[in-house]
C-alpha positions in Angstrom: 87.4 110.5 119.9 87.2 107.8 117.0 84.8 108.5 114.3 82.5 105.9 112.9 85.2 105.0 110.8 87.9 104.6 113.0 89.7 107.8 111.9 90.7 110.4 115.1 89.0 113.5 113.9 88.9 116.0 116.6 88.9 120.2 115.7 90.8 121.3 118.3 93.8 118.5 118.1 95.1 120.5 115.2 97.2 124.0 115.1 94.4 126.0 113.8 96.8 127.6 111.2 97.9 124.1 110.0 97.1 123.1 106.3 97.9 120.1 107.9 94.9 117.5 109.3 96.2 113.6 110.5 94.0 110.2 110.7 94.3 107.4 112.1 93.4 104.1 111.2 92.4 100.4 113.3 95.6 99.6 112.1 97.9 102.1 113.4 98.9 103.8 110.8 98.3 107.7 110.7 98.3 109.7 107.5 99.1 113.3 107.4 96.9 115.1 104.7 97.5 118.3 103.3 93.9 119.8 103.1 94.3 122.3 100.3 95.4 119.9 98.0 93.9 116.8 100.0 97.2 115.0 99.1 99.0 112.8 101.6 102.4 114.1 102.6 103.3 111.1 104.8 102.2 107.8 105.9 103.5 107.1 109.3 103.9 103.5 110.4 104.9 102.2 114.1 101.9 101.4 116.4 100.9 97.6 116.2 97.2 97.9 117.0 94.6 100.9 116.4 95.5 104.6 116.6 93.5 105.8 119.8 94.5 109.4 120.3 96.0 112.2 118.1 97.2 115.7 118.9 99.7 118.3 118.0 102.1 119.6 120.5 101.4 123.4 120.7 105.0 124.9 121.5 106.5 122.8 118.2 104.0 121.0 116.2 105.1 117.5 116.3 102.4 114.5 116.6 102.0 112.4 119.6 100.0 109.3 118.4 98.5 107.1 120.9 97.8 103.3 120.0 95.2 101.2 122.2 97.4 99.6 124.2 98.4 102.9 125.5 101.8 103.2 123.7 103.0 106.6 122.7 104.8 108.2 119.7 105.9 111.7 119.0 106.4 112.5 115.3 108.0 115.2 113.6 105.4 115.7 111.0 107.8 117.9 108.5 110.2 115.3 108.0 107.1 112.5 108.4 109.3 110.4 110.9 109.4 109.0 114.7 111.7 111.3 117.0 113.0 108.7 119.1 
């Protein structure tokens, strides 16, 4: 779901014990944000077009990002890189 900025923002796409919350942009790059200090721990850059689809992987926590040309990228969100 994009909100009316463009930004994924979807409830239950995120561990709900995370301090963790991710965005992404019409640009494709996602930013993870730490939402008890509302700093951002990482900016992750790889898709080409807009990010389409966030959400966490339940049995690890990693980020699968989803541009809109339908290309996928997992993302180890601790170390703020693409596990390739």
């Amino acid at each position: 779901m994009l909100g009316r900025r463009g930004f994924f923002n979807r409830e239950d796409q995120y561990p709900k014990r995370s301090s963790k919350f991710c965005a992404g942009d019409g640009k494709g790059v996602i930013r993870l944000i730490d939402v008890m200090t509302g700093e951002v721990r990482h900016i992750l850059e790889a898709h080409d077009c807009a990010v389409a689809s966030l959400s966490f992987e339940p049995e690890n926590g990693n980020l699968i990002s989803v541009n809109c040309d339908g290309n996928s990228i997992s993302w180890d969100i601790s170390e703020g890189r693409e596990i390739k």
